[in-house]
Structures are given as C-alpha cells and as structure tokens.
C-alpha positions in Angstrom: 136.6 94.6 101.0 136.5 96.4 104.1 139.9 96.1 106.1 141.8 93.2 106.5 143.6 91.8 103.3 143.1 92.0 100.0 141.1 88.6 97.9 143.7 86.3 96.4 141.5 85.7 93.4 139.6 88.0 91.6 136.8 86.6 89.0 135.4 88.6 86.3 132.1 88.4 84.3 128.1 88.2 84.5 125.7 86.3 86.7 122.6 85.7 86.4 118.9 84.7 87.9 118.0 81.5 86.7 114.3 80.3 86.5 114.3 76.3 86.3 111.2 73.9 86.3 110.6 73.2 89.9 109.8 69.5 88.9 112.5 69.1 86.7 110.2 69.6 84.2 110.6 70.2 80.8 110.1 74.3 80.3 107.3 74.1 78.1 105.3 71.8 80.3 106.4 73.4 83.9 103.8 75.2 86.1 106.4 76.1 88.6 109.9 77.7 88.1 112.4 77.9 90.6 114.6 81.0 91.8 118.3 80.8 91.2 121.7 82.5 90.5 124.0 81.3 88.0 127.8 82.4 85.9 130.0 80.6 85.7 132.6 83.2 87.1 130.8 83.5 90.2 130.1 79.6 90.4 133.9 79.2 90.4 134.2 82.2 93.2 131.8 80.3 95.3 134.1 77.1 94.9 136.7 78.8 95.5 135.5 80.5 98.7 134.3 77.7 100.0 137.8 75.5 99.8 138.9 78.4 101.6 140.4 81.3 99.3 139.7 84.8 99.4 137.7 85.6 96.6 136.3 89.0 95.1 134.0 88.5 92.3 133.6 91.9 89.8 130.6 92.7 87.9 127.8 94.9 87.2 124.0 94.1 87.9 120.7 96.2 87.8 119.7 98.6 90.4 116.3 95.9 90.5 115.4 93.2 92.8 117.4 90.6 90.8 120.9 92.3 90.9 120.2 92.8 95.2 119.0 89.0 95.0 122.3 88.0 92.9 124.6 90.5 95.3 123.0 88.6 97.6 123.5 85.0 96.9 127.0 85.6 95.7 128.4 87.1 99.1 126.1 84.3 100.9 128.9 81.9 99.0 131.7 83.4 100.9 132.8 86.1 98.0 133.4 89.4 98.2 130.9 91.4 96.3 131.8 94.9 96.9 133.8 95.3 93.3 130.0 95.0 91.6 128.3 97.7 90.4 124.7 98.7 90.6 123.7 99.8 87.1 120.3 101.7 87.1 119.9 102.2 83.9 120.5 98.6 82.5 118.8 95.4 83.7 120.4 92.1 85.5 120.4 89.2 83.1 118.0 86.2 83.4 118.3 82.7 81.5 115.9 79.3 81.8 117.2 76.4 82.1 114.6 73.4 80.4 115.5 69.9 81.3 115.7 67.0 78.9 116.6 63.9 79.3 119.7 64.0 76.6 120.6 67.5 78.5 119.8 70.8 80.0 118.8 73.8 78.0 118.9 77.4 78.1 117.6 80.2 77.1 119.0 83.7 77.6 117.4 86.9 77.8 120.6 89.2 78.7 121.4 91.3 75.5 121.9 94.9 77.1 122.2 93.7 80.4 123.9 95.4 83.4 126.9 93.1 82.8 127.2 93.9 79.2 128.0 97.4 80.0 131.6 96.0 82.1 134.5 97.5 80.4 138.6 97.7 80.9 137.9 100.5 84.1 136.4 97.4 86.3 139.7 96.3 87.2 140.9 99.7 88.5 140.0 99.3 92.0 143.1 99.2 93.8 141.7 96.9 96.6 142.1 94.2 93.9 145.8 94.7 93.0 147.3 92.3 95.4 145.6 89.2 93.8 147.1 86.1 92.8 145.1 84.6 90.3 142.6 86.8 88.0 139.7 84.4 86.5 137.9 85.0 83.4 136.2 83.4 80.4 135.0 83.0 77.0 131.4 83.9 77.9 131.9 87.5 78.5 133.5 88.8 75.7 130.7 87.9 73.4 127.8 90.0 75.7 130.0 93.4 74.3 132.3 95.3 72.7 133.4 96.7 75.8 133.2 93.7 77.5 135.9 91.7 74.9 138.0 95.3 75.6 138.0 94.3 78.9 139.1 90.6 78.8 141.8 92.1 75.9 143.2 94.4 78.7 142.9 92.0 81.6 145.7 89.4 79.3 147.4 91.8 77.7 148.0 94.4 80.1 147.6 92.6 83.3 146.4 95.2 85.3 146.5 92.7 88.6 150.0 93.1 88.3 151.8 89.7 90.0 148.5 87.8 89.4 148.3 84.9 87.1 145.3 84.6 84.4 143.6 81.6 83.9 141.1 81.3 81.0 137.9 78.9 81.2 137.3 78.7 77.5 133.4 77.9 77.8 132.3 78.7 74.4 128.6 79.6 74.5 127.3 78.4 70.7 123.7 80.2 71.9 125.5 83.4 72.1 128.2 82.9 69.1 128.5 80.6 66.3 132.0 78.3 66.7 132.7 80.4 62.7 132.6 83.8 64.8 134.1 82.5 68.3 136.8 80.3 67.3 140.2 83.0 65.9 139.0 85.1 69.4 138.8 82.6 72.2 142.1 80.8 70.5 143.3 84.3 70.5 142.4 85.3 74.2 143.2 82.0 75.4 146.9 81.7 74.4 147.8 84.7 76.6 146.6 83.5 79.0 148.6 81.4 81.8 146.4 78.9 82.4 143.5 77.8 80.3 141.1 75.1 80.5 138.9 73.8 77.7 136.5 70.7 76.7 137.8 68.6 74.0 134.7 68.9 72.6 134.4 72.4 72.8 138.1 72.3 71.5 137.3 70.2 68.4 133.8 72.4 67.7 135.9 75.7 67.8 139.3 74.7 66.2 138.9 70.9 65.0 141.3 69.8 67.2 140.4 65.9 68.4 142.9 65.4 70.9 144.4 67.2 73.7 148.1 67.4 72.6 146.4 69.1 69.4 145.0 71.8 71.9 148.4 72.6 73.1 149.8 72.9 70.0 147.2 75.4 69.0 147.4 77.1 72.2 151.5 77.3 72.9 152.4 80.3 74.9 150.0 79.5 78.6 152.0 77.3 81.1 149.4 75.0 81.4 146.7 73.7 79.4 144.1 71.5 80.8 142.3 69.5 78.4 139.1 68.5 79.6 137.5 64.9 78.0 134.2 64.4 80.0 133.8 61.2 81.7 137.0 60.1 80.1 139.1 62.4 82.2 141.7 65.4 82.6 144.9 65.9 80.9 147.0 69.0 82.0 149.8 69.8 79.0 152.3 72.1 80.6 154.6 74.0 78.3 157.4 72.1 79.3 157.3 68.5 80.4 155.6 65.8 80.3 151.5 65.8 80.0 149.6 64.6 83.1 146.5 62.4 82.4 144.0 61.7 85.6 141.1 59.5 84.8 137.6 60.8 85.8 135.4 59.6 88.4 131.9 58.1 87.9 129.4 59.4 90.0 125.7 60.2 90.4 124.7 62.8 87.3 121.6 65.3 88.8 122.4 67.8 86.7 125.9 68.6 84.9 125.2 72.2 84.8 127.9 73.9 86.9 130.3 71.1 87.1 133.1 72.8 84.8 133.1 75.5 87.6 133.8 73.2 90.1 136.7 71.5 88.2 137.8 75.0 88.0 137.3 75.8 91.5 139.3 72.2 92.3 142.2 72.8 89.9 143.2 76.3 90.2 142.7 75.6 94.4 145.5 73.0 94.2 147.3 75.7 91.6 147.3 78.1 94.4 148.5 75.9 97.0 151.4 74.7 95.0 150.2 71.1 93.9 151.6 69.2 91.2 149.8 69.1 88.0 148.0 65.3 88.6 146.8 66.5 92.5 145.6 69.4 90.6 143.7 67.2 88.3 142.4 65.0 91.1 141.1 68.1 93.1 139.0 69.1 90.3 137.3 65.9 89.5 136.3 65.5 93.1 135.1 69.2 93.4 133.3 68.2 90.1 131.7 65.2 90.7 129.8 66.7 94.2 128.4 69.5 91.6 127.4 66.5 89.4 125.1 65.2 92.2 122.8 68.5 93.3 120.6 70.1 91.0 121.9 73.6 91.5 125.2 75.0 90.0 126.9 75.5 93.3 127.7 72.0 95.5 128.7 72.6 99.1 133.0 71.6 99.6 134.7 68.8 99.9 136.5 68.6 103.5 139.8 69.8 102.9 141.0 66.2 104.8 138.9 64.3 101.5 141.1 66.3 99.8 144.1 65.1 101.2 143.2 61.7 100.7 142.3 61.5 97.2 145.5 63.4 96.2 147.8 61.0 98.8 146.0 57.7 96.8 148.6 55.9 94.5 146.9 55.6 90.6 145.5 52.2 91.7 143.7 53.3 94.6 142.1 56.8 92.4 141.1 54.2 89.2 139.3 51.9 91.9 137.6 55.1 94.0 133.8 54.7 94.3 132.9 58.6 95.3 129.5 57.3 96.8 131.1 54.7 98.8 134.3 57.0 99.8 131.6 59.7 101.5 133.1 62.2 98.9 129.5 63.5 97.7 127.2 66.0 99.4 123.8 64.5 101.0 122.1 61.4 99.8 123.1 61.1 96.4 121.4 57.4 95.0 123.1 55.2 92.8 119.9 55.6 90.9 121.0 58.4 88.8 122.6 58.1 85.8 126.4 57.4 86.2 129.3 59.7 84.3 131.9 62.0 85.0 130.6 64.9 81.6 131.5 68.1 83.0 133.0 69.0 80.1 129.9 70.5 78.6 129.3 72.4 81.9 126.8 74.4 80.4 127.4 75.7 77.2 123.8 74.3 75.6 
C-alpha cells in the first residue's frame, strides 16, 4: 500500500504451497507433483480482487523461496501483500493435496510455521484502518496460541474500527477434533457480524441439522449464512425473514476452493449493498466457476453475468444451466461429475 487509498477488505490468516499429483493422481501413486498456493483467506482475497475490491491480505511467511513464491502468487491475484511479514526464523507452510475419487485429501506439514507465529500486533498497521470488511476464519486460531489471541482481538476489540467482521467457520478436523473446536469457533463466530458455515460442518461441531438451528446457536451476528452443499444457501439475518437460494449444478473438477469463492461472491454483493438472496446468488455463481478448474482460485465472473443472474426472477435461477449460460471459465465438459458441494470446501 503505496499511495493512493487504503484496501476495503482486509483478510487475515496463513497460505500455503500446495504440492498436488500432476495427473490427478492419487499421492501415493504420483510421480509428479504440481506447484501451488493455497488459504483459504487468501483464496477469498483473490476473489475478491478480482470482482474488483481492494484487498490487503496479512500474514507472515518464511524468509525462503516458498514465502517469495506465495508473496508472489498472492499480489499476482490483484491483493495487496505489503501487510505480510517475512519471518526468517520460521518456515512457510506446505500441505498435499491426494485425490480420490470420494474426495480430495490433505496433508499438512505447518506446525511452527511462519504463520503460526501471527499475533494481535498484525493489525496495527495503520494503512489498514480505513477497511470495510475484515475477513477471518476458523483455521487460524488452531495453528497458535497467539494466533486464537489474534482472532479474539480482531472480534472483540475491532481494531479496523468502522469495518465489519465476517467469520468463515471452516473447521479443519486434521488440525482439531470437532470435541476441542466446537465451544471456540461457536464462541468466535457469534461476535462476529457475518458468519458463514456448512451445515455439515455445523451439525459435526454443534449437532445442529438445520440452518435455523445454526442461528439459534449463533444469535448475536447480523447475518448467518448457512451453507447446504448442492442443496443450496440460506442467509438467517437477525431480524427478518430467512432467504433460501437453491444451488446450481455444474461441472465438479475439484471442490477444493469453492467455499472461498462463495465467500468472495457473497460478501462482494455485501459490500455493494445487495439484498440478502442477490447475495446468495453471487456466491453460488462465483462458486460454481471454482467448481470447474482444478486449482483453488477460478478467474471472475464478468460483472454483467453478474447482473443477470441476480436480475433473474426464482424461475429463471431454478432453470439456469451455468454451462449453457457461458457462466463457467474455459471448456468445462458436461463430463464431470455434476453438484453444487462447496460446503466442504476443503476441510478433509
């Protein structure tokens, strides 16, 4: 952040290099990995950048050739990287991803990573202050105990003073137990002012098996959106009615990455002052491209897509056929599995 204004969202947490099968391979059986970059904080940034916000993403990443290479791909996305800190005594974070054919896995190797040192102090920059939405999740206050300070202090204190707080739950069962994750991300979440939770991460965590369950559980944010993978979307604000939008079925490459793009879609619409059910639709489209690559990150939807799928009356969205409508990035076949599960994101 170099002159000009300030970002109008700030997102918070870890990213790391990902090494995937460059087949699509299961692990075990690959003899070529692929290069990546992958959080789920920084996934939503790039969304977010990309439909044309100002976004600073804040972090901390080894002094090595995987933090320049994550600095790197990051501020490719359009995201303001200069809030990250180059740690040279800790390393940057690397997962696997292993392919399956009932779902993706992965495989961490991140305990002590750069990112696990963040604390409260990486919100102090005052270039950030002006921000209207601060982003964080559920992942990163399991990598520390300085780094569930700093989540704490960005919801309780609201050091982006003016901002809003939205909370992606994405509960991480590798890295916690639901026994040990469930009272803190319940906790967390419900100061928040916008979360957004899978109904099946809501009933693993808190036994909850429908969405106006979640909201009772969760009563203080102004919204809750209740995520049902290819089911669809409900949004439960504290007052009035709840909003359900249907999902759309699309091409399924890979649903790894999808929950960030819903993100990306709904808190977009958010910030430009949508109701709750363009909200909604914003984030299933932005989803379903993500669905279709094999990546995390999908390149945007044109903002006039955008326009159309929220200007469709509930007819016209039930009977959309995203391949058909040009809605999806590059040749996506019809000879993928169909679905709509970003729920699960990637929380294997």
């Amino acid at each position: 952040m170099t002159g000009g204004p300030g970002p109008e969202v700030v997102t918070v947490g870890e990213t790391m290099v990902v090494m995937s099968p460059a087949d699509a391979a299961p692990l075990e059986r690959a003899d070529r990995l692929r290069l990546g970059v992958g959080g789920a904080e920084s996934n939503l940034a790039i969304g977010l950048a990309g439909l044309g916000h100002r976004v600073a993403w804040v972090s901390r990443v080894g002094d090595d050739p995987f933090g320049r290479m994550v600095l790197r791909e990051v501020a490719d996305g359009g995201v303001d990287v200069a809030s990250v800190a180059l740690d040279a005594h800790a390393p940057t974070g690397v997962y696997f991803k292993d392919p399956r054919p009932e779902a993706t896995g992965v495989h961490y190797y991140r305990a002590g990573s750069a990112a696990s040192r963040l604390g409260p102090g990486a919100l102090d920059d005052p270039r950030l202050a002006d921000a209207r939405l601060l982003h964080l999740s559920g992942i990163t206050p399991v990598l520390s105990e300085s780094c569930r300070a700093l989540v704490a202090h960005a919801v309780d204190d609201r050091p982006l003073r003016g901002a809003l707080v939205s909370f992606d739950v994405n509960h991480r069962p590798r890295l916690w137990p639901a026994d040990r994750a469930a009272d803190v991300l319940r906790d967390l979440a419900d100061r928040a002012d916008i979360v957004l939770v899978g109904l099946d991460e809501a009933e693993r965590l808190w036994g909850t098996a429908d969405p106006q369950a979640v909201r009772r559980l969760l009563p203080r944010p102004a919204t809750v959106v209740v995520k049902d993978g290819a089911v669809g979307a409900t949004a439960l604000p504290r007052t009035g009615p709840a909003v359900f939008v249907p999902a759309l079925r699309a091409p399924v490459v890979e649903p790894v990455g999808a929950g960030d793009a819903f993100a990306a879609g709904y808190l977009s619409a958010v910030l430009r002052g949508l109701d709750h059910a363009a909200a909604l639709r914003c984030g299933h489209v932005v989803a379903v491209r993500a669905l279709a690559v094999p990546g995390d990150c999908a390149p945007p939807p044109r903002r006039r897509d955008l326009h159309g799928v929220v200007a469709l009356t509930a007819r016209g969205w039930a009977a959309l056929d995203p391949v058909a409508a040009g809605l999806l990035h590059g040749r996506a076949q019809r000879g993928h599995r169909l679905g709509g599960a970003y729920r699960h994101l990637h929380h294997v």
